[in-house]
Kinemage of the C-alpha trace (Angstrom):
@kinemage 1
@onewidth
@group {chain A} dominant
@subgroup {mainchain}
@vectorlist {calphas} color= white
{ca unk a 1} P 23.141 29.477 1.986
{ca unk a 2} L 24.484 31.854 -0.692
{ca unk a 3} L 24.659 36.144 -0.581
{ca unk a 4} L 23.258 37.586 -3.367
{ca unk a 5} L 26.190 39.558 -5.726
{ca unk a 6} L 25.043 41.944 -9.121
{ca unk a 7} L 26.480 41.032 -11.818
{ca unk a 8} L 26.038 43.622 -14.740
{ca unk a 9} L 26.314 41.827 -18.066
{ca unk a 10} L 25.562 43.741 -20.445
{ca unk a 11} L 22.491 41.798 -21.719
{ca unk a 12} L 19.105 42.178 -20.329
{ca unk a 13} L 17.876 41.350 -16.502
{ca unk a 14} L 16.375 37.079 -16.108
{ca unk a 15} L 12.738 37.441 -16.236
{ca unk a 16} L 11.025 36.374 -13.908
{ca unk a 17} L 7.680 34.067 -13.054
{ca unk a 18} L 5.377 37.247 -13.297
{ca unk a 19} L 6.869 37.643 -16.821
{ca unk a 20} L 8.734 41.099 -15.252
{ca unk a 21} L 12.468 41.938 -15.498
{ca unk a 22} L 14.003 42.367 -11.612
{ca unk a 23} L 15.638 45.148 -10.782
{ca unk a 24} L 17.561 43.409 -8.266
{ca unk a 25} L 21.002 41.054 -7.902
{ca unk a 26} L 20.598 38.170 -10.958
{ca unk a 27} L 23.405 35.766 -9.857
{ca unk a 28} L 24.059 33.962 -6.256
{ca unk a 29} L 27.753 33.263 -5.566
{ca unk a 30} L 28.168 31.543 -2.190
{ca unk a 31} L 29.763 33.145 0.167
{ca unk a 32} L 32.601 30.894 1.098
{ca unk a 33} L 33.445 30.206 -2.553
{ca unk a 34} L 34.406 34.115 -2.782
{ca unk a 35} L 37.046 35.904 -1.063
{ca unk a 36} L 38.150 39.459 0.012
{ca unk a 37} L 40.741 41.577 -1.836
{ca unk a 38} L 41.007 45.047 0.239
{ca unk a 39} L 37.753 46.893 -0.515
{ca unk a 40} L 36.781 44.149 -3.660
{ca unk a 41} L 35.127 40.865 -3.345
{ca unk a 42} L 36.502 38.494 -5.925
{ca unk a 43} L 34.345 36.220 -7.396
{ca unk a 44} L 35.279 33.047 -8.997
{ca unk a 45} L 34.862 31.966 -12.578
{ca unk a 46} L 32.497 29.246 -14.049
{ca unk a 47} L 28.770 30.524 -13.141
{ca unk a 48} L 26.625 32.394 -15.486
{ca unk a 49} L 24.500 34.919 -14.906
{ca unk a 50} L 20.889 33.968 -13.330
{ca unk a 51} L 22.815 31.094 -11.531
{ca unk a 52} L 21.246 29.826 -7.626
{ca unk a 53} L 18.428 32.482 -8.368
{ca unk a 54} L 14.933 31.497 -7.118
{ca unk a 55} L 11.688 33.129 -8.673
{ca unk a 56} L 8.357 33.618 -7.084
{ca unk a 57} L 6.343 31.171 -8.236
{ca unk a 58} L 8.824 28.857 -9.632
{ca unk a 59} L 7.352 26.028 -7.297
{ca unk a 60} L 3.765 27.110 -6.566
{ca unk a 61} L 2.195 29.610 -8.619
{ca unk a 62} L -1.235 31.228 -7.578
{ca unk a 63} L -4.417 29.362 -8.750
{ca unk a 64} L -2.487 26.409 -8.904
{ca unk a 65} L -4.058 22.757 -7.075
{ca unk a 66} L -1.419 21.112 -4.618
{ca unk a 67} L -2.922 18.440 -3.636
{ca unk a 68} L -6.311 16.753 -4.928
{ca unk a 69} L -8.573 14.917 -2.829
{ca unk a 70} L -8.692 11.264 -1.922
{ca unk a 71} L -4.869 11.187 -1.525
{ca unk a 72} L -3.180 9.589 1.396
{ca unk a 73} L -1.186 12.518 2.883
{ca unk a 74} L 2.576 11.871 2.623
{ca unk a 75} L 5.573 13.613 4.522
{ca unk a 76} L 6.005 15.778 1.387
{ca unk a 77} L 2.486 16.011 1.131
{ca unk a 78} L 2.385 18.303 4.297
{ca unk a 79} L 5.865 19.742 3.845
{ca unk a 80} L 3.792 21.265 0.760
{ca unk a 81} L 0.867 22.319 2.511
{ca unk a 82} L 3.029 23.898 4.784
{ca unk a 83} L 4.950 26.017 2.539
{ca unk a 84} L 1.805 27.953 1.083
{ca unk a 85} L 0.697 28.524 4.575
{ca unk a 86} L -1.640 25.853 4.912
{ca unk a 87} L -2.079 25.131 9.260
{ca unk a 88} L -4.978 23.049 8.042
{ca unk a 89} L -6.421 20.796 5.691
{ca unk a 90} L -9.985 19.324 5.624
{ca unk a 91} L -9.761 15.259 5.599
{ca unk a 92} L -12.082 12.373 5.998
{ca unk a 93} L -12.592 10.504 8.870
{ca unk a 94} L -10.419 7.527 9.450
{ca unk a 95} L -11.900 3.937 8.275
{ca unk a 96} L -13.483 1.913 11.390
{ca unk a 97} L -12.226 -1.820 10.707
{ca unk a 98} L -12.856 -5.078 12.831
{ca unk a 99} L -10.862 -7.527 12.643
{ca unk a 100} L -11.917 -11.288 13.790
{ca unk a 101} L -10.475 -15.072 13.329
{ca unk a 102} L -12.725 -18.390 13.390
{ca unk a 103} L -11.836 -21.697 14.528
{ca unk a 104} L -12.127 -24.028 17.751
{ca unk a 105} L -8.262 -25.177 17.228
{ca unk a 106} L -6.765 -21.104 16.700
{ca unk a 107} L -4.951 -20.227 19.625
{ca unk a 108} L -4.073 -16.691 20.513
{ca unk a 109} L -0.029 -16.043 21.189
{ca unk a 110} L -0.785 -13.570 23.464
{ca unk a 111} L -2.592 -16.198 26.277
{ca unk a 112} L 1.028 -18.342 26.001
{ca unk a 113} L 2.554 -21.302 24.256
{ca unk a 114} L 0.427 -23.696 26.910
{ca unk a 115} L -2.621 -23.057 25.050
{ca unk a 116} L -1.508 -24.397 22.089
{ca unk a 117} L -2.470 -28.568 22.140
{ca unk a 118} L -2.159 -30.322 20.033
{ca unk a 119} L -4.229 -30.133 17.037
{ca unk a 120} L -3.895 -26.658 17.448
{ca unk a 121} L -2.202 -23.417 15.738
{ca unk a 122} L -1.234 -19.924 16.663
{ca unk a 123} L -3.212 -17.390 15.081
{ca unk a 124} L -1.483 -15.453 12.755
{ca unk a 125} L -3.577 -13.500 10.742
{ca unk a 126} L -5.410 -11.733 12.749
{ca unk a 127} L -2.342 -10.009 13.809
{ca unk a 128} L -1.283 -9.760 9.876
{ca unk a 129} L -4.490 -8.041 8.592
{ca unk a 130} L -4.583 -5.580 11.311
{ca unk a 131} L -0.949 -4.220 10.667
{ca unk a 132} L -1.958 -3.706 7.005
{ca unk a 133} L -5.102 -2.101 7.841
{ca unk a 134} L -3.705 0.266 10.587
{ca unk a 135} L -0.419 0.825 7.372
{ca unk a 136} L -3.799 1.867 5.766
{ca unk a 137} L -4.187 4.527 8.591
{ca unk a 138} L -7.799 2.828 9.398
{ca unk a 139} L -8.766 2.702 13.040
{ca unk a 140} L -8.838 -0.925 13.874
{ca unk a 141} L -10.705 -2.894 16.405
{ca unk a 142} L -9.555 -6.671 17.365
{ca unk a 143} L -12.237 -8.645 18.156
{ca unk a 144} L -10.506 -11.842 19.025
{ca unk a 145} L -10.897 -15.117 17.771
{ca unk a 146} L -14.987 -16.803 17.761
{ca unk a 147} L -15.425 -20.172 18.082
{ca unk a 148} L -17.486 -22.204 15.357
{ca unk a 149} L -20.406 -21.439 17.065
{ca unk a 150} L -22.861 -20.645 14.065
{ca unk a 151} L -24.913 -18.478 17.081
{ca unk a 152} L -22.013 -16.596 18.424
{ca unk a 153} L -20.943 -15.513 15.221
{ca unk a 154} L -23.765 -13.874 13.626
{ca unk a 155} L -24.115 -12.163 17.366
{ca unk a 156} L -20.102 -10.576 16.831
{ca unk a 157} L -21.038 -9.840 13.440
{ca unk a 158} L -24.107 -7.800 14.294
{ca unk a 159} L -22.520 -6.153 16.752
{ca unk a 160} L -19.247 -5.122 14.516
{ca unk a 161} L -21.411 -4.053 12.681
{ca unk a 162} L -22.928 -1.292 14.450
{ca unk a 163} L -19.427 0.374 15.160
{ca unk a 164} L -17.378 -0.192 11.942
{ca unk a 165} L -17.465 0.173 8.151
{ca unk a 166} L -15.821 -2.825 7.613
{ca unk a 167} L -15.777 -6.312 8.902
{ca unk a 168} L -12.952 -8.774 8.390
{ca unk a 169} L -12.884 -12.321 9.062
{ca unk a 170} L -9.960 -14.960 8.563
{ca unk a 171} L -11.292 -18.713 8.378
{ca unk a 172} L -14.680 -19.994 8.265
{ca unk a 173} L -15.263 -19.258 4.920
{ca unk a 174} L -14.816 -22.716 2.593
{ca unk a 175} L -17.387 -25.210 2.466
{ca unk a 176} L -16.533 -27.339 5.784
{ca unk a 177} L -18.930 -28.461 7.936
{ca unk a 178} L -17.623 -25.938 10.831
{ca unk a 179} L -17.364 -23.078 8.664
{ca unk a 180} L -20.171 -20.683 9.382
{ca unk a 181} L -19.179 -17.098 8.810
{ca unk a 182} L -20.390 -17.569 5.199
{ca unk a 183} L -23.975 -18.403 6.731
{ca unk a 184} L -23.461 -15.922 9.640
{ca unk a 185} L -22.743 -12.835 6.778
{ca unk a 186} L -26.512 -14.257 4.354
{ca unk a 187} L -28.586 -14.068 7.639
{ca unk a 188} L -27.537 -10.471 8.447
{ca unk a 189} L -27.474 -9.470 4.656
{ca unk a 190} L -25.781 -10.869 2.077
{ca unk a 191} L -22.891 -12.948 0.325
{ca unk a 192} L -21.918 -10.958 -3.369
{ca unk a 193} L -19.195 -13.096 -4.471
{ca unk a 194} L -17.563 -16.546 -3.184
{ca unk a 195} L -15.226 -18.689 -4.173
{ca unk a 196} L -13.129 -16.674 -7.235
{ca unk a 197} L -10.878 -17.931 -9.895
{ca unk a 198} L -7.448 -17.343 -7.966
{ca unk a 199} L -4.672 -18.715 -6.149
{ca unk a 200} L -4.059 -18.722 -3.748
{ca unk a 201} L -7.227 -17.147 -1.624
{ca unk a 202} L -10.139 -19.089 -3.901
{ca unk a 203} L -12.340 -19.002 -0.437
{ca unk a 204} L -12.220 -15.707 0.045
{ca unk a 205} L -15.740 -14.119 0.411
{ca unk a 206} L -17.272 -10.384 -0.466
{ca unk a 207} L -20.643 -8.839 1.100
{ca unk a 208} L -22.143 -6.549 3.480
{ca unk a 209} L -23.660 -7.423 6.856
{ca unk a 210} L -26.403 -4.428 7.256
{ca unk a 211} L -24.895 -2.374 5.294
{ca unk a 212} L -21.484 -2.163 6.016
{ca unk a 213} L -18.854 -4.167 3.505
{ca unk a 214} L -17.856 -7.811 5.303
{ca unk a 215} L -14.406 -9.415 3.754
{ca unk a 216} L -13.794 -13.095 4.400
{ca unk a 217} L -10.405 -14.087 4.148
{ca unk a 218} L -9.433 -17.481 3.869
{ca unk a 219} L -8.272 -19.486 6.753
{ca unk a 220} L -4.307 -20.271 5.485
{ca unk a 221} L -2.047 -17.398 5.816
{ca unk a 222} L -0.301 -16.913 2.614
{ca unk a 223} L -4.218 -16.719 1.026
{ca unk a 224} L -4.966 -14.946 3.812
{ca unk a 225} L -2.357 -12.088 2.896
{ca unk a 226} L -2.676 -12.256 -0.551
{ca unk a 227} L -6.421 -11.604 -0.756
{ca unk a 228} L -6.130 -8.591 1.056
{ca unk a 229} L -3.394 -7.239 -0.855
{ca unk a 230} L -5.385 -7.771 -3.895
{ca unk a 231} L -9.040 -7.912 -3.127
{ca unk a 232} L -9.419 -6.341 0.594
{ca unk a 233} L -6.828 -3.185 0.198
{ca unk a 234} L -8.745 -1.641 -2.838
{ca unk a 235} L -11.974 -1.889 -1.130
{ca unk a 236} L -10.265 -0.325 2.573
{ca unk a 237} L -9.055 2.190 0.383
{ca unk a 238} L -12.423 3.081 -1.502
{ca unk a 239} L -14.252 3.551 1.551
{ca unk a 240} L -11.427 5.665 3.310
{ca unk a 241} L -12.479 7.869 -0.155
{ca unk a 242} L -8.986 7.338 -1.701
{ca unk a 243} L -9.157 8.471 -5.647
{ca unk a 244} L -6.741 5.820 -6.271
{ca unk a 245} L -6.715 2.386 -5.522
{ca unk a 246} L -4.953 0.081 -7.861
{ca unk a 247} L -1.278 -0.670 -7.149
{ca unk a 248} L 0.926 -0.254 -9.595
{ca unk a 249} L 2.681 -3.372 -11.232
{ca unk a 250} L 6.443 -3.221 -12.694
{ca unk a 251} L 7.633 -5.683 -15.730
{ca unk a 252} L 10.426 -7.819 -14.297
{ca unk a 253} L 12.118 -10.956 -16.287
{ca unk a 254} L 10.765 -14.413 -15.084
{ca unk a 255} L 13.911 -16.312 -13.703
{ca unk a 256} L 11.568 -19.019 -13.347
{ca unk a 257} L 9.787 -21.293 -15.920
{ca unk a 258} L 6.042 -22.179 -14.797
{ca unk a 259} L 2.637 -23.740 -15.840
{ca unk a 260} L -0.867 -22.516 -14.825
{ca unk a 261} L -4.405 -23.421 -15.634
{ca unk a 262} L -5.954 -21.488 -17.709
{ca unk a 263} L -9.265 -19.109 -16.453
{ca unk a 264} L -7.234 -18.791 -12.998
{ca unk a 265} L -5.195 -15.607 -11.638
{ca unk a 266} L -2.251 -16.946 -9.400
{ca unk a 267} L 0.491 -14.753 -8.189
{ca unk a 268} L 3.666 -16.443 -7.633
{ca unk a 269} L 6.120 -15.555 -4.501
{ca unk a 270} L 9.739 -14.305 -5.602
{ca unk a 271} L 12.554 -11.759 -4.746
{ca unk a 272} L 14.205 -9.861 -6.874
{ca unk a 273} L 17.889 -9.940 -8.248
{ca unk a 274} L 19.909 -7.118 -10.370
{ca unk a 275} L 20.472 -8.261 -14.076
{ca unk a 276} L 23.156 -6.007 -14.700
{ca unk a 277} L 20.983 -2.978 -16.052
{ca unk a 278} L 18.490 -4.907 -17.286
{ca unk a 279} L 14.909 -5.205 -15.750
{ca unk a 280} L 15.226 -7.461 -12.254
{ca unk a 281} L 14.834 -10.668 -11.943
{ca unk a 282} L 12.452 -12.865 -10.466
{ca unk a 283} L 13.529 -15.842 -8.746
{ca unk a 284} L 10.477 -18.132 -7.509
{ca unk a 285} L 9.973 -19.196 -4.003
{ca unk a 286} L 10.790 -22.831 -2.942
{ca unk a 287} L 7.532 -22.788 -1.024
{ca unk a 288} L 4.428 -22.314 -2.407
{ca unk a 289} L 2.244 -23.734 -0.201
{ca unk a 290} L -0.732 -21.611 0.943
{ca unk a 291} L 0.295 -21.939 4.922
{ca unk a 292} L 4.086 -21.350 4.448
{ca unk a 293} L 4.276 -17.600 5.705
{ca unk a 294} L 7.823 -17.779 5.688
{ca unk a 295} L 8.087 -17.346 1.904
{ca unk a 296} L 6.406 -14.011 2.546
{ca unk a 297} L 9.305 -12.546 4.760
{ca unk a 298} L 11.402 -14.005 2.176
{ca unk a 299} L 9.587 -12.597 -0.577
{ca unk a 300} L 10.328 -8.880 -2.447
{ca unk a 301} L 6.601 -8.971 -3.984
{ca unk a 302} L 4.116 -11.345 -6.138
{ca unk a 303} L 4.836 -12.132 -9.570
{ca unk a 304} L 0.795 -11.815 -10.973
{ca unk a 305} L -0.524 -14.552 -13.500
{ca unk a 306} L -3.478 -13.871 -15.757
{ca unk a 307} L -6.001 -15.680 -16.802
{ca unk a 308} L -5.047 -16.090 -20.167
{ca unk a 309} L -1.737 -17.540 -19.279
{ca unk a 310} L -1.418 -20.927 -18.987
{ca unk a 311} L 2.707 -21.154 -19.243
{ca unk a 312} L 5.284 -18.718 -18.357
{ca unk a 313} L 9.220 -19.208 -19.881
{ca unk a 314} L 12.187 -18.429 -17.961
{ca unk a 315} L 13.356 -14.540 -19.283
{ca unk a 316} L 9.652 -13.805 -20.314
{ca unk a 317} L 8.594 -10.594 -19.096
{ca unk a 318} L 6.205 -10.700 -16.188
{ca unk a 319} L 4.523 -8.246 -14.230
{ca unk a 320} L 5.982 -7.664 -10.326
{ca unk a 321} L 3.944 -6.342 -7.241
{ca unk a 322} L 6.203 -5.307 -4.655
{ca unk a 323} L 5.067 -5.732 -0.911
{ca unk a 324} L 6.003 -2.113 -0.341
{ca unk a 325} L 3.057 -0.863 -2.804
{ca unk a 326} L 1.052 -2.339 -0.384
{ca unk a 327} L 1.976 -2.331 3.099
């Protein structure tokens, strides 16, 4: 903190925000940079006039919009508020999500490591989509996992239904002969899009049961994450009546060479290295399988592929997702 000192110039007063001269002390010295001689105060050299002075309105000037609606309050965000006086602010109810995974050989960590047999896996995305959805701030409700039981599966979905504004499922979504979400969703209401262009995630599944929005993710984890980054966190975020939705991508250099069909979007695994005040680069995973979660932990973001790309060189500039834009 700084005391105020006048300093008479000579020249006129700083105007201030209100377009007004002040009347009052122009320059802030602080306190402990100044010292006492007798009666005087001696103040040192370097600072010209106006210095450390604060106007009104220099931040937040009346009339002015501080924040706009559909944005996810931040720290600042209320920090803000709470310098104009603001107790209160008006904002929409949270999003209602249930979360579900399919499959007679999923196991559930939580009942022990005896329940896995063999043939069987832990469930791990269940777990994964509801810590993105609750980093979403949506209320979420864990449902389990359903056995492929066409019957019991339509019956969760109903009743998820009634609760939440939006259902998502891991699994049961490809064209096996025990996957029957996909059937379970076009008896309660209907399948809009199945099976897209992408890697990974081409299962994935978009519709409504009643009329609340239904999300099938695909059964392997890495899809599993992917597709909600990409496909699932943009819708979460429309209905939770956020303005904007689209994460923002960042050029990086490719320290990878790569091919890629054309007329399929892929995003590649990497982390990111320094390149001596360059742009970053990115360094491929080892493991691109769809199932190796691993390479996510390992991972800084996705490197994303369009369509029109069917080769990438090593140094070519490539657009970079980073995880924290979306978790």
């Amino acid at each position: 903190r700084g005391r105020a000192y006048r300093i008479f110039t000579g020249a006129p007063m700083p105007v201030g925000a209100d377009g007004t001269q002040s009347s009052g002390p122009d320059t802030v010295f602080m306190e402990e940079d100044a010292t006492r001689d007798g009666e005087a105060v001696v103040l040192p050299k370097g600072l010209k006039p106006g210095a450390n002075r604060r106007f009104a309105g220099e931040d937040v000037k009346q009339g002015d919009v501080i924040l706009n609606a559909g944005r996810m309050l931040r720290a600042q965000d209320i920090g803000l508020a709470a310098s104009v006086g603001r107790a209160e602010l008006p904002v929409r109810c949270r999003l209602r999500a249930a979360v579900f995974s399919t499959g007679d050989e999923v196991r559930d960590p939580i009942a022990g490591a005896d329940q896995a047999m063999d043939g069987c896996i832990y469930d791990a995305n269940r777990f994964t989509v509801m810590g993105l959805l609750e980093g979403l701030g949506a209320w979420v409700t864990d449902l389990g996992i359903l056995p492929d039981d066409p019957d019991a599966i339509r019956r969760a979905l109903a009743e998820a239904a009634r609760e939440n504004d939006l259902l998502i499922t891991s699994g049961g979504v490809s064209a096996g002969e025990e996957d029957h979400v996909k059937a379970a969703v076009e008896a309660l209401g209907s399948i809009h899009s199945w099976r897209l262009a992408i890697k990974p995630g081409r299962p994935i599944a978009l519709g409504q049961v009643g009329d609340r929005a239904f999300v099938g993710l695909p059964g392997n984890p890495v899809a599993a994450m992917v597709t909600f980054m990409v496909v699932a966190r943009p819708l979460a975020l429309l209905l939770s009546g956020a303005a904007e939705i689209a994460a923002p991508r960042f050029p990086v250099k490719a320290g990878f060479a790569y091919k890629k069909k054309s007329g399929r979007r892929e995003w590649a695994r990497v982390s990111l290295t320094a390149n001596g005040g360059g742009l970053p680069v990115a360094i491929k995973s080892h493991s691109s399988g769809a199932g190796i979660l691993r390479s996510m932990v390992e991972a800084d973001g996705l490197v994303e592929l369009p369509e029109d790309v069917t080769r990438i060189e090593e140094g070519a500039t490539v657009d970079f997702l980073p995880f924290n834009e979306v978790m």
